[in-house]
DODO-718595 format. One record per residue: residue number from 0; residue in three letters; x, y, z of N, C-alpha, C in turn. Coordinates in pm, whole numbers. Layout:
! residues N
SITE num residu n.east n.north   n.up ca.east ca.north  ca.up c.east c.north   c.up
SITE NUM    Ala      X       Y      Z       X        Y      Z      X       Y      Z
...
//
This chain:
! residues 330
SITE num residu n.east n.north   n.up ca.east ca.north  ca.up c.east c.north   c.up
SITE   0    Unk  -2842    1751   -256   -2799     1611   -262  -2722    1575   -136
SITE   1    Unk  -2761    1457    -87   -2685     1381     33  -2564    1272    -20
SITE   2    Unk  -2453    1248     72   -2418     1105     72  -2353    1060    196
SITE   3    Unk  -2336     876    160   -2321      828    317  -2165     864    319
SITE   4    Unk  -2102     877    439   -1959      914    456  -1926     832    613
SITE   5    Unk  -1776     808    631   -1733      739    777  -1666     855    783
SITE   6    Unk  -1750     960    886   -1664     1058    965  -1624    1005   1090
SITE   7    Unk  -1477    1092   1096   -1405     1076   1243  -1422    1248   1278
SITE   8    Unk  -1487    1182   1417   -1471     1330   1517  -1401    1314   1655
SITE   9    Unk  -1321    1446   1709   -1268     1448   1809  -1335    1507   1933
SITE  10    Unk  -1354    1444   2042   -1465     1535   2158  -1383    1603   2206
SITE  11    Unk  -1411    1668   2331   -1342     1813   2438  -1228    1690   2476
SITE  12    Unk  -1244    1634   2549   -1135     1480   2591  -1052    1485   2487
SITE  13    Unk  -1012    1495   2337    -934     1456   2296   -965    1330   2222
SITE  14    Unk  -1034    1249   2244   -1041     1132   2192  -1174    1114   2070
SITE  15    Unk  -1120    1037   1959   -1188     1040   1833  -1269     924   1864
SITE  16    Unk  -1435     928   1753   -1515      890   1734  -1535     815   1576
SITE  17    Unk  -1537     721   1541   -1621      719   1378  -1717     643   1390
SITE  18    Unk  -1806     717   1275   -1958      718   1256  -1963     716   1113
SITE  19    Unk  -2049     632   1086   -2094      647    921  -2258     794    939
SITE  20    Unk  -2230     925    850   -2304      972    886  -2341    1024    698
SITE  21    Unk  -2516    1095    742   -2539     1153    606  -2498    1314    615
SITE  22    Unk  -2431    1353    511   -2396     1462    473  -2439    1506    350
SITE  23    Unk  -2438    1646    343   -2481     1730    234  -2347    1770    143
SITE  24    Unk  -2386    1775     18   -2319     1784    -94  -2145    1920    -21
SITE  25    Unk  -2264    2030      5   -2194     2152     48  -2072    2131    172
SITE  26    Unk  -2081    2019    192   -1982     1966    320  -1827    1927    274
SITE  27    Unk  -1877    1854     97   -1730     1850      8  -1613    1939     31
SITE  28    Unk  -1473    1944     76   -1409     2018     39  -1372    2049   -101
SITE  29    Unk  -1290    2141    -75   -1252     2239   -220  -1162    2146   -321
SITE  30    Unk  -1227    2161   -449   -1124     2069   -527  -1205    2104   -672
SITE  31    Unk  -1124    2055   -790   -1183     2101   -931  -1265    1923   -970
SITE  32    Unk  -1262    1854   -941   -1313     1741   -994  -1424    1668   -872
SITE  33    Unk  -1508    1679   -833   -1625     1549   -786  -1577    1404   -852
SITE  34    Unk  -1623    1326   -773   -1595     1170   -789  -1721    1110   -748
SITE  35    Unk  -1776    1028   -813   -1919      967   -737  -1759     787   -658
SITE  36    Unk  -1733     764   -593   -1672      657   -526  -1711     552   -517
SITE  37    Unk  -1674     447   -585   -1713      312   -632  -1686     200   -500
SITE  38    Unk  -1520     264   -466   -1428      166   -416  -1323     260   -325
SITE  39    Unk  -1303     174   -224   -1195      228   -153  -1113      91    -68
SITE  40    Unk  -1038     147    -21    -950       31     62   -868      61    208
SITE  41    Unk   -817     -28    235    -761       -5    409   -623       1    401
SITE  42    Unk   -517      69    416    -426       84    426   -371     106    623
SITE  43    Unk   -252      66    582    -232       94    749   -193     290    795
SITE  44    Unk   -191     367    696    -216      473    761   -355     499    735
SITE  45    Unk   -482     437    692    -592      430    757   -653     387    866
SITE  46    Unk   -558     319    917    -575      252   1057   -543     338   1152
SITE  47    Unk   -441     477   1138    -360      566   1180   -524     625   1201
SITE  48    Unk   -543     692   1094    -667      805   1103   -815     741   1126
SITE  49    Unk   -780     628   1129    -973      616   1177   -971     627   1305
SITE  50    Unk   -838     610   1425    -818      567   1509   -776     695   1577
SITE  51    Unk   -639     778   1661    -596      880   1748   -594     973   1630
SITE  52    Unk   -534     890   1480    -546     1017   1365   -367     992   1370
SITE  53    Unk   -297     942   1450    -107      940   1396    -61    1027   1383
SITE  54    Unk   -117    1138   1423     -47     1241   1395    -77    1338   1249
SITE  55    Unk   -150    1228   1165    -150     1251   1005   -268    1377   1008
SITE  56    Unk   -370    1366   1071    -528     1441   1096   -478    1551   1195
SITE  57    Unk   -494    1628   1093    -513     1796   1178   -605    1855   1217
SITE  58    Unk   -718    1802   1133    -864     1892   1170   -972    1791   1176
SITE  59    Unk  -1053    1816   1224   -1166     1720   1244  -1299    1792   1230
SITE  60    Unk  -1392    1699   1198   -1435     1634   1165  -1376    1595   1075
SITE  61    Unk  -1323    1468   1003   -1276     1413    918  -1303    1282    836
SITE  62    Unk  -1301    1295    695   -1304     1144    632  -1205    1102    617
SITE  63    Unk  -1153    1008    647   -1053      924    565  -1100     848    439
SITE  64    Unk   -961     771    397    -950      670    307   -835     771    206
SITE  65    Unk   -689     662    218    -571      761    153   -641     678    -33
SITE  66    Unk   -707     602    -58    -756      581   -167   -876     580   -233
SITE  67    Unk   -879     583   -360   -1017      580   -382  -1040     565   -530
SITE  68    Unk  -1167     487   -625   -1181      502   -774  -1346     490   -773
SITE  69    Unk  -1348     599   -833   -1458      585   -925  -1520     674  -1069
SITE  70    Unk  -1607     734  -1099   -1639      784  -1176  -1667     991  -1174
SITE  71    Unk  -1600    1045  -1248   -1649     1158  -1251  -1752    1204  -1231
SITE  72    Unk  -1825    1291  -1129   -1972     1332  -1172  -1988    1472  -1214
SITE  73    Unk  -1851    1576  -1181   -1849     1693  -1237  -1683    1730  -1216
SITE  74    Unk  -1678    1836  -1361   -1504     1888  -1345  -1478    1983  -1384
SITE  75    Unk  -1413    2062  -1303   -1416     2203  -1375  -1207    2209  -1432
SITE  76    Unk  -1215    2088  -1455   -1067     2073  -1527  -1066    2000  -1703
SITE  77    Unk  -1008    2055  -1770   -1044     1981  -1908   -998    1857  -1932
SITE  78    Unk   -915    1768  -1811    -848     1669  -1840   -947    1578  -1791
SITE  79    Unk  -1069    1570  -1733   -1160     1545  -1694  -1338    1555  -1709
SITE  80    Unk  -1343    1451  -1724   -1495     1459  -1774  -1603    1373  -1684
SITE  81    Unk  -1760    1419  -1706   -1837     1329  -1644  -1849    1199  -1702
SITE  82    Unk  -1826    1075  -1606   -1835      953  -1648  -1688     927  -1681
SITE  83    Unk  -1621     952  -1678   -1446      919  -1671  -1431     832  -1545
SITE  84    Unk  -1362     701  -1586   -1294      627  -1450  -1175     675  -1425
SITE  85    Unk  -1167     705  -1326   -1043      760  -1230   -979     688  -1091
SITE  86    Unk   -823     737  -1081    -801      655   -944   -722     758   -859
SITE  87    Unk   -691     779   -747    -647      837   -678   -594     772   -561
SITE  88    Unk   -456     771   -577    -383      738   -407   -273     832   -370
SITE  89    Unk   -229     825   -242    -138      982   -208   -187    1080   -216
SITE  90    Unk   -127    1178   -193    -146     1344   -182   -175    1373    -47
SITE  91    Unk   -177    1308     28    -227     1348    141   -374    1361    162
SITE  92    Unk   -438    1285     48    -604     1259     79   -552    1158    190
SITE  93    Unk   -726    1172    255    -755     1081    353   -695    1154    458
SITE  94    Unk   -598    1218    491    -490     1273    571   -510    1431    623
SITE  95    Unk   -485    1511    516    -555     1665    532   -669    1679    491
SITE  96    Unk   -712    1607    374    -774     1635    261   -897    1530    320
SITE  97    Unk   -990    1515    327   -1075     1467    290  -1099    1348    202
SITE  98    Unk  -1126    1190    209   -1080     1071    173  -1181    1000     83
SITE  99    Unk  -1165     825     76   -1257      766     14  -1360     664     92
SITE 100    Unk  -1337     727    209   -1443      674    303  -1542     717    296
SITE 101    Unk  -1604     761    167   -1743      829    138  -1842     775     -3
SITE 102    Unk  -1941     849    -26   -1980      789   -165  -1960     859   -246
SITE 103    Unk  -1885    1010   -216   -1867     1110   -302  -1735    1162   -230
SITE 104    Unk  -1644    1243   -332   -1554     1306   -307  -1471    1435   -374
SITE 105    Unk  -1446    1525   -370   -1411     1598   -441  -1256    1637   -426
SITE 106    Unk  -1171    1641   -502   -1046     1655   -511   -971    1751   -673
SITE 107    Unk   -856    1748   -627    -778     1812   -707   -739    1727   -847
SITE 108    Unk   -753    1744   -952    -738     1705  -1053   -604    1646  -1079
SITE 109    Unk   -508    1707  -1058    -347     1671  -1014   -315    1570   -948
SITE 110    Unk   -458    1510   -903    -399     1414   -784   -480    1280   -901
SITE 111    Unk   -521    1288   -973    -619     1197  -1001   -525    1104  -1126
SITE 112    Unk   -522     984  -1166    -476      939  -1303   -613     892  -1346
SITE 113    Unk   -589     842  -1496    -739      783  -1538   -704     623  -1474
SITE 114    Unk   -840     547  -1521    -810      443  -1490   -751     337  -1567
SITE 115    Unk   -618     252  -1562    -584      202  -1673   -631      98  -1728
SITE 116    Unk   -654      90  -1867    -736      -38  -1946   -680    -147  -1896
SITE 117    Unk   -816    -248  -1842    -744     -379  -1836   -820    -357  -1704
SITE 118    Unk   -851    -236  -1617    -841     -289  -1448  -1018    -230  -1406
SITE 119    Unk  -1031    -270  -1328   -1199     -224  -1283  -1188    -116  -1196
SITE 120    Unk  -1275     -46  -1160   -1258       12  -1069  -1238     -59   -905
SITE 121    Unk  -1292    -189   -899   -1289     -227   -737  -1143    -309   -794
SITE 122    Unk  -1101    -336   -870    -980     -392   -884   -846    -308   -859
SITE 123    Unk   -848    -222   -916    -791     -109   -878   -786     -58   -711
SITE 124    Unk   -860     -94   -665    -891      -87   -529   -849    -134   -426
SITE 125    Unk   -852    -284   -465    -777     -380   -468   -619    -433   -451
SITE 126    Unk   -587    -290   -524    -406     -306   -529   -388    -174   -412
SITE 127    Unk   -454     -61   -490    -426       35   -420   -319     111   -345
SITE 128    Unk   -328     176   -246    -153      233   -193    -66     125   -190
SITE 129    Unk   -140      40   -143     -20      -79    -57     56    -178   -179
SITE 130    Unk    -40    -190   -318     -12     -251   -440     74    -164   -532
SITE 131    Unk     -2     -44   -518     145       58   -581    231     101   -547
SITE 132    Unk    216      78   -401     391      106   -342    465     -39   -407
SITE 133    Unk    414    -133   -401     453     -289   -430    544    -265   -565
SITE 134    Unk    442    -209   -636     468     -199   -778    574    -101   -817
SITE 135    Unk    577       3   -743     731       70   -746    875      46   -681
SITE 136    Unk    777     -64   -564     939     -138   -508    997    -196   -632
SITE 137    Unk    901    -288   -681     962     -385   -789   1005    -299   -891
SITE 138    Unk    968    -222   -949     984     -136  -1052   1166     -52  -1007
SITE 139    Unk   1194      12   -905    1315       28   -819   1416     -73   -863
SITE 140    Unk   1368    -198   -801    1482     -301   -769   1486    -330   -922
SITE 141    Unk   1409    -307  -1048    1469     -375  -1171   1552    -272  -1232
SITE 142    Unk   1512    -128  -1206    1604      -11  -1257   1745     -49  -1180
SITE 143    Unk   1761     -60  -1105    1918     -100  -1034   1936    -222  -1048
SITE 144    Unk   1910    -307  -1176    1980     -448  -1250   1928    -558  -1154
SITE 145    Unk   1798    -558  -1134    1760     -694  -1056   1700    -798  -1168
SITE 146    Unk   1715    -920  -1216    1667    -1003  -1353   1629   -1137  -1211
SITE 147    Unk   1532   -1186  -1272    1525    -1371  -1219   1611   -1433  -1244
SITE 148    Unk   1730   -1387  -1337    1838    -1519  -1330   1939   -1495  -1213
SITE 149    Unk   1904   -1374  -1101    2039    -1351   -974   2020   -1440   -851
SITE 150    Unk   1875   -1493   -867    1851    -1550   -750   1748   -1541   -629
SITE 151    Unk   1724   -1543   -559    1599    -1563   -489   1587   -1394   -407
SITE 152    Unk   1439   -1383   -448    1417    -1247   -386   1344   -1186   -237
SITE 153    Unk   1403   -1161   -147    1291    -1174    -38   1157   -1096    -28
SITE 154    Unk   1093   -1089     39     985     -993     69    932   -1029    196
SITE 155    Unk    959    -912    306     911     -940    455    758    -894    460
SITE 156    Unk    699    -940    536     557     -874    585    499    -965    447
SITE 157    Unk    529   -1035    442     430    -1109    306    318   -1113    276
SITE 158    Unk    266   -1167    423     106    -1170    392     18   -1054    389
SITE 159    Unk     79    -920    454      39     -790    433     15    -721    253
SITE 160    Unk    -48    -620    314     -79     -591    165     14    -554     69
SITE 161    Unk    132    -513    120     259     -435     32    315    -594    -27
SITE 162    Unk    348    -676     91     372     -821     55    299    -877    -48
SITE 163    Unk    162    -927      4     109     -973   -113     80    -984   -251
SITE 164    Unk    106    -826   -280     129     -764   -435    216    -783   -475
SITE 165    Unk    370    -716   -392     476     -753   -415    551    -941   -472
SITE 166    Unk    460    -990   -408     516    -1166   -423    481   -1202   -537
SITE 167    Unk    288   -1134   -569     248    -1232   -672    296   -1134   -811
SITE 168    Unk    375   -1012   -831     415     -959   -899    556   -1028   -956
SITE 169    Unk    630   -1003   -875     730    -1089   -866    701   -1198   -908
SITE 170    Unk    684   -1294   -861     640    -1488   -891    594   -1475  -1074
SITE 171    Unk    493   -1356  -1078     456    -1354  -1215    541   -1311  -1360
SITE 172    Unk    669   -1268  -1265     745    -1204  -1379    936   -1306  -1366
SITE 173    Unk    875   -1419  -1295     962    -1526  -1313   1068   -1540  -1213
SITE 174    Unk    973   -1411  -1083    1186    -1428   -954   1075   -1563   -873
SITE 175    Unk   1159   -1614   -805    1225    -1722   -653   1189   -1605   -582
SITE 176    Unk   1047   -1662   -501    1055    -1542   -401   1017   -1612   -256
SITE 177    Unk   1073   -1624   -195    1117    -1623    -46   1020   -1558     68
SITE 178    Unk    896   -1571     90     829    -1479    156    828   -1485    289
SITE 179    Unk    832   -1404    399     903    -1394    509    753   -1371    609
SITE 180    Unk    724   -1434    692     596    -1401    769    607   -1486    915
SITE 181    Unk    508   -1386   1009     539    -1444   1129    434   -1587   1186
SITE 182    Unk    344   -1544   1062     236    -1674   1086    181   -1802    978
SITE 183    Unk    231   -1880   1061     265    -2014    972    101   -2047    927
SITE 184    Unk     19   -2003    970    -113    -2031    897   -122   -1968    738
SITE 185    Unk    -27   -1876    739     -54    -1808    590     44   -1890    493
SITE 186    Unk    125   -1974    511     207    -2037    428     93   -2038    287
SITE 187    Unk      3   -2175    305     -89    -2163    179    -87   -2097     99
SITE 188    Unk   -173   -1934    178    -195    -1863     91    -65   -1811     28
SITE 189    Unk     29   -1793     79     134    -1755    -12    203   -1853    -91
SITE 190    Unk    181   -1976    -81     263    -2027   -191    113   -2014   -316
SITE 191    Unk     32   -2010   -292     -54    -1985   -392    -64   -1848   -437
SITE 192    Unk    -15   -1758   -360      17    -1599   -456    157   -1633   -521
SITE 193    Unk    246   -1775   -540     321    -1714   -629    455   -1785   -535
SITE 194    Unk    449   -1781   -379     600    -1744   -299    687   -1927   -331
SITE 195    Unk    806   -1897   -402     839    -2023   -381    891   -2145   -235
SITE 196    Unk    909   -2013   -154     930    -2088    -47    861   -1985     93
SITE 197    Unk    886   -2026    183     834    -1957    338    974   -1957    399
SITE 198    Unk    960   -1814    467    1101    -1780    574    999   -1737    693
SITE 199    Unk   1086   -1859    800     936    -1787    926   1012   -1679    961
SITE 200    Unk    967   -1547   1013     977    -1402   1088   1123   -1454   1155
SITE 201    Unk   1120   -1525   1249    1246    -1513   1348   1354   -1588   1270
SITE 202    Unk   1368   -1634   1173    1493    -1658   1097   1572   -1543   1076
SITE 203    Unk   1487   -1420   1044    1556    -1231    957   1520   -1164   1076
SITE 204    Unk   1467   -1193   1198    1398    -1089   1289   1515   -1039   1385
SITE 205    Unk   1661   -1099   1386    1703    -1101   1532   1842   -1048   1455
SITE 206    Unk   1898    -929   1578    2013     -804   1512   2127    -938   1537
SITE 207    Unk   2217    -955   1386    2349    -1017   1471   2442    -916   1519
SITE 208    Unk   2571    -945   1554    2686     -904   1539   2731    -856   1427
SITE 209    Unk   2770    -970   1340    2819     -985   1255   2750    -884   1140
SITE 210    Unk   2833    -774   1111    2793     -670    965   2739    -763    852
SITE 211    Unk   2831    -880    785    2777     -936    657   2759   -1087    704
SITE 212    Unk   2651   -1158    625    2662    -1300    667   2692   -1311    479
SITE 213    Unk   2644   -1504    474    2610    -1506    319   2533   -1444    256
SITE 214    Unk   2592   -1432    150    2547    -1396     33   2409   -1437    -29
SITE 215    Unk   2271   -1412     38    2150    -1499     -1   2092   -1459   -108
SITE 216    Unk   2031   -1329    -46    1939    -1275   -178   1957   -1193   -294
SITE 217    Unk   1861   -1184   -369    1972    -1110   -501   1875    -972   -461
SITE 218    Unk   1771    -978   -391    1719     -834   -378   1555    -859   -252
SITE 219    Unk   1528    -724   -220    1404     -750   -108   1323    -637   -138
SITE 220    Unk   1226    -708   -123    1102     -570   -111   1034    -582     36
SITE 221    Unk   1131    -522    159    1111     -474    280    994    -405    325
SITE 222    Unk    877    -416    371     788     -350    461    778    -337    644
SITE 223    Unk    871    -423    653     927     -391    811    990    -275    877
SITE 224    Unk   1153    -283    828    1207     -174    872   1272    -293   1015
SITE 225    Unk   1349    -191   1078    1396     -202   1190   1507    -356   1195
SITE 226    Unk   1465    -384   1323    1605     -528   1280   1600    -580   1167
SITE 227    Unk   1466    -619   1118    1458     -749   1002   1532    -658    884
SITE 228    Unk   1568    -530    860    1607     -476    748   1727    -452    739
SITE 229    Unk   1807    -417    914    1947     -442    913   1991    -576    887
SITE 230    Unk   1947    -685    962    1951     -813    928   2004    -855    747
SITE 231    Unk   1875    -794    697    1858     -879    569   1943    -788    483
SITE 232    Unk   2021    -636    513    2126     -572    437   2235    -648    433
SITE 233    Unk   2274    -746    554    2406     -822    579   2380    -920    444
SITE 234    Unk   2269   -1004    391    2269    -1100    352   2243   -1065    157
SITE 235    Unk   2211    -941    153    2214     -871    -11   2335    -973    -15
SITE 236    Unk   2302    -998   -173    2436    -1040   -239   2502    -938   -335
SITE 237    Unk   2603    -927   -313    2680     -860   -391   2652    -717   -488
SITE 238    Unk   2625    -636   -496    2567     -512   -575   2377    -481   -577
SITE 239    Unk   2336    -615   -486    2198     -614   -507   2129    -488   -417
SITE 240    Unk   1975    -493   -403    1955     -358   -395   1831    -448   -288
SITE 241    Unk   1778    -331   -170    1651     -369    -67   1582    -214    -93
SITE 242    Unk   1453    -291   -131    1365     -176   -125   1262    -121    -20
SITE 243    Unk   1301     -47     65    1249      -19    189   1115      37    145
SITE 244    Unk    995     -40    240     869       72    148    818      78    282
SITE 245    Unk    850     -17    445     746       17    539    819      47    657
SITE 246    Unk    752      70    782     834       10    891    743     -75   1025
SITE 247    Unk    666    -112    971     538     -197   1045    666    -283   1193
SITE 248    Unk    772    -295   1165     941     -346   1261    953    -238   1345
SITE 249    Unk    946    -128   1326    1020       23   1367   1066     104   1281
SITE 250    Unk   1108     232   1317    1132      321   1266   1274     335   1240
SITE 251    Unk   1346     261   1363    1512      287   1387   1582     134   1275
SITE 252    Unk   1680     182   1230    1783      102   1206   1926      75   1241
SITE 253    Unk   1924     -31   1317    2006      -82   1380   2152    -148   1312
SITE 254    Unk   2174     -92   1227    2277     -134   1085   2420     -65   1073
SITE 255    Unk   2479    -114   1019    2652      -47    962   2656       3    872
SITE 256    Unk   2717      45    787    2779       75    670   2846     -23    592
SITE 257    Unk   2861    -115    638    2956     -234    589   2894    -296    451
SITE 258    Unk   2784    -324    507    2685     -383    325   2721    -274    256
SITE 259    Unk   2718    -176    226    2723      -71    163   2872     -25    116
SITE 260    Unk   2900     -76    163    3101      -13    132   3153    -144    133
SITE 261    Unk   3182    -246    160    3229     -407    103   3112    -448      6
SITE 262    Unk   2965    -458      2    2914     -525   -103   2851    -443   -196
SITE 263    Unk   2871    -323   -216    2769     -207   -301   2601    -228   -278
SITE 264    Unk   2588    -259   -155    2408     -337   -163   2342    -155   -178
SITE 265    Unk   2277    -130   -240    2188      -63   -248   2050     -19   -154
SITE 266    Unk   2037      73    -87    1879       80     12   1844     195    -70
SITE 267    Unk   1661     107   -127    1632      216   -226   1543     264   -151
SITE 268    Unk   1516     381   -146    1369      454    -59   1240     451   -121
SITE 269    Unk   1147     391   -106    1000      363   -179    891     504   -110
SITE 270    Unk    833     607   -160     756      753    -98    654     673   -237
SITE 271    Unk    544     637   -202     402      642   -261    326     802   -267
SITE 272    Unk    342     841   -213     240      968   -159    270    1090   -270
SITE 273    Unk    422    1142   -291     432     1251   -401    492    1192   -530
SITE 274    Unk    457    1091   -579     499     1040   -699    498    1146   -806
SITE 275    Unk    553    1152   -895     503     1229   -987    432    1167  -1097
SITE 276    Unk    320    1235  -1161     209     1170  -1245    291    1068  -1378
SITE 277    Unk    413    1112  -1423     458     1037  -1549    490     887  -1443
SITE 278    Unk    519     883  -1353     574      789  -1281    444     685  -1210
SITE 279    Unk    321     735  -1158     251      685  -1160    182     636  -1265
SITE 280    Unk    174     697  -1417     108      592  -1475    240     475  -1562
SITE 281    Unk    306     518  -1550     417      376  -1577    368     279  -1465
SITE 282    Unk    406     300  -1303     310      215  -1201    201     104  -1248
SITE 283    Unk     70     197  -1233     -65      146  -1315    -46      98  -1417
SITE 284    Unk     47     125  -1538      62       27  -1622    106    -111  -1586
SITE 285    Unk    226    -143  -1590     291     -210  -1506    163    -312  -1418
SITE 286    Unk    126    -232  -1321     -12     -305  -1234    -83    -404  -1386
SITE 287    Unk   -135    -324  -1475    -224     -366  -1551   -193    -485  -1596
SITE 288    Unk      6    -506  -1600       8     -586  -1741     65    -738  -1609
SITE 289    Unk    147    -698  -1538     216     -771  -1456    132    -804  -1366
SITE 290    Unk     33    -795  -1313     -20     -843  -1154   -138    -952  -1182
SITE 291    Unk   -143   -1083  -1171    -199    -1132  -1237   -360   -1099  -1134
SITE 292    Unk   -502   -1122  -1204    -604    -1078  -1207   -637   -1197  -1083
SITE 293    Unk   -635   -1314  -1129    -662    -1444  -1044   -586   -1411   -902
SITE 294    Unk   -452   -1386   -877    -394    -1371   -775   -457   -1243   -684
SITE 295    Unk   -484   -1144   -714    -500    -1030   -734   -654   -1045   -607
SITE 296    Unk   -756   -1154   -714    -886    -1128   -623   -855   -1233   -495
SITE 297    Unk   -740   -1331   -510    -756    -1424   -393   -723   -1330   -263
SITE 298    Unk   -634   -1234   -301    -603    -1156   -174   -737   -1068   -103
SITE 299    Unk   -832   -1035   -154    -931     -947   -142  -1023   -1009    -12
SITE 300    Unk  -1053    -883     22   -1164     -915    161  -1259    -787    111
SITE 301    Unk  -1414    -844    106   -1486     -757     73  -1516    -680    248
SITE 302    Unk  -1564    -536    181   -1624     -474    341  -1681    -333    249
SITE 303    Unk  -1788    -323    428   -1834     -158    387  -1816     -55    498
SITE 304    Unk  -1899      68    463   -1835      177    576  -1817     114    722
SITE 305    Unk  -1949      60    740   -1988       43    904  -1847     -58    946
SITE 306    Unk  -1751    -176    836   -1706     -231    945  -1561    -199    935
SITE 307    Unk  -1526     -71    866   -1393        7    857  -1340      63   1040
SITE 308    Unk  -1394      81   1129   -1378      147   1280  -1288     -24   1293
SITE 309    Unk  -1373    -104   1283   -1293     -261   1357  -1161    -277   1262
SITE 310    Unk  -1185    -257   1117   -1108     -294   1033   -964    -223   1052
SITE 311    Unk   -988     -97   1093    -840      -11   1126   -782     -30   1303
SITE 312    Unk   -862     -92   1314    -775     -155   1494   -719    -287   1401
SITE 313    Unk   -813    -377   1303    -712     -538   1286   -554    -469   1202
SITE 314    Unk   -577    -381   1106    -471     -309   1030   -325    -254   1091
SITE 315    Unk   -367    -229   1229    -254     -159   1329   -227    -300   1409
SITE 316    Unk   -281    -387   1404    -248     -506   1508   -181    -576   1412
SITE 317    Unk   -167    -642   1311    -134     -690   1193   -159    -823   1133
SITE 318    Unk   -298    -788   1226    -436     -908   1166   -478    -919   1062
SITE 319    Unk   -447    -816    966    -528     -790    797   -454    -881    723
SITE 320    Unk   -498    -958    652    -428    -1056    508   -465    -968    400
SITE 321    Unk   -384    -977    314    -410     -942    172   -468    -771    152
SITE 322    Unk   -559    -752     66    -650     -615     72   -787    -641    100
SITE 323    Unk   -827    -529    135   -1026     -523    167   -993    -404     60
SITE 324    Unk  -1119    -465     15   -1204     -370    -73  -1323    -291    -19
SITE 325    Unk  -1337    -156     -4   -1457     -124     42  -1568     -32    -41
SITE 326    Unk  -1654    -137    -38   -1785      -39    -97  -1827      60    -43
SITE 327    Unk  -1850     172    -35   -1942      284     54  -2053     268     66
SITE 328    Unk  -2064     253    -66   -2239      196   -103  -2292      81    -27
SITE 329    Unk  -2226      32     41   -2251     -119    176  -2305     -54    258
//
């Protein structure tokens, strides 16, 4: 048996290649469960590995895709059966492991949840890393006492995929959400995922002086990092909490201690990748019941293998709106 796959290869130069190529079954790495792959999606550390690899890609020839759902086709695990919908994000698929940039995949059973009632497989796809990191920011900021009656919630990188989930999650579960973006063409779409208002980029983008300003938000679901996150620690109100999930800003933070010791603001750390399984399917639940379905497909960009090489240069530039969904089968 064959299937189609987007391998990345590295030449004598150093420099990587991707190709949608046919491969033989026997090419699968090692794992207790096969997946026939319905759906996959673009994340920005797929943009990492289709591209120099970030550091993330050790060996090559390689597939990416840190996600993926589809159907069992064989398992040598009992929690698993043929014809079972399944989803998989983290572990370091796509990364060491071998990804969902294929039509088949084989992986570790440990890494897999089922799929939860209520969601499709390309829906699921749909949310994916960037929707379940979303979904555990929010999930974070309500364990540390965040309610819609404290006040307006930010979320930077809005129109990105961590954003987009994040807003229309939020909006759906009754916060004021504030969405923060550098391009005024996406206003629309975000007040239609949900955002009650628009914060352009350079309002939160620029380091003050000043440790604390007012008292604005009652909480943030951060995918920047860097100034915009020292920035927006000054402006937590009072005991509220920022949930760091990116750094698409930088890596460095340019910040005090002062939010933190005068206002108790909270910086919660968001890790998608080693969740533990009781914790991911609370997640996916959560996804199932909270993310509304309508909002959900407006964000979607359909695609297939062949136009994933362009798709992970727009992903690192921060041209991508919303999620792509990718068929293999395209």
């Amino acid at each position: 048996m064959t299937f189609r796959a987007l391998v990345v290869e590295k030449d004598a130069d150093g420099k990587t290649h991707a190709a949608v190529q046919t491969l033989a079954d026997d090419r699968l790495p090692e794992g207790d469960v096969t997946v026939a792959v319905e759906y996959s999606t673009v994340n920005y550390k797929d943009g990492l590995c289709l591209g120099s690899g970030g550091g993330l890609v050790r060996n090559y020839p390689h597939v990416p895709g840190i996600d993926l759902a589809g159907s069992v086709i064989a398992s040598d695990d009992p929690r698993y059966n043929p014809g079972d919908k399944v989803v998989l994000t983290g572990w370091r698929v796509g990364e060491a492991h071998w990804g969902g940039y294929a039509e088949r995949a084989r992986v570790k059973a440990d890494w897999l949840v089922p799929l939860p009632a209520g969601l499709t497989t390309e829906q699921a796809m749909a949310v994916g890393t960037a929707g379940f990191t979303a979904m555990l920011a929010v999930m974070a900021l309500e364990d540390h006492g965040l309610n819609p009656d404290q006040g307006e919630v930010l979320v930077t990188g809005a129109a990105g995929g961590v954003g987009s989930v994040a807003t229309a999650i939020l909006a759906n579960l009754g916060y004021a959400v504030a969405a923060v973006t550098g391009r005024a063409d996406q206003a629309q779409y975000l007040h239609g995922l949900g955002a009650a208002r628009i914060v352009a980029r350079e309002e939160v983008a620029e380091t003050v002086k000043r440790p604390l300003e007012a008292e604005t938000w009652a909480g943030c679901v951060d995918a920047v990092g860097g100034t915009m996150l020292a920035r927006v620690l000054g402006q937590i109100k009072y005991g509220g909490s920022v949930a760091a999930v990116g750094l698409a800003g930088g890596a460095g933070l340019p910040a005090t201690v002062i939010p933190f010791l005068l206002r108790g603001v909270n910086l919660l750390g968001i890790d998608s990748v080693m969740q533990p399984y009781a914790n991911r399917l609370r997640a996916w639940e959560r996804i199932a019941r909270d993310l509304p379905m309508d909002k959900l497909a407006a964000m979607v960009t359909p695609a297939g293998l062949d136009d994933l090489p362009k798709l992970g240069q727009d992903i690192l530039a921060g041209q991508v709106r919303g999620r792509i969904v990718v068929d293999p089968r395209r």
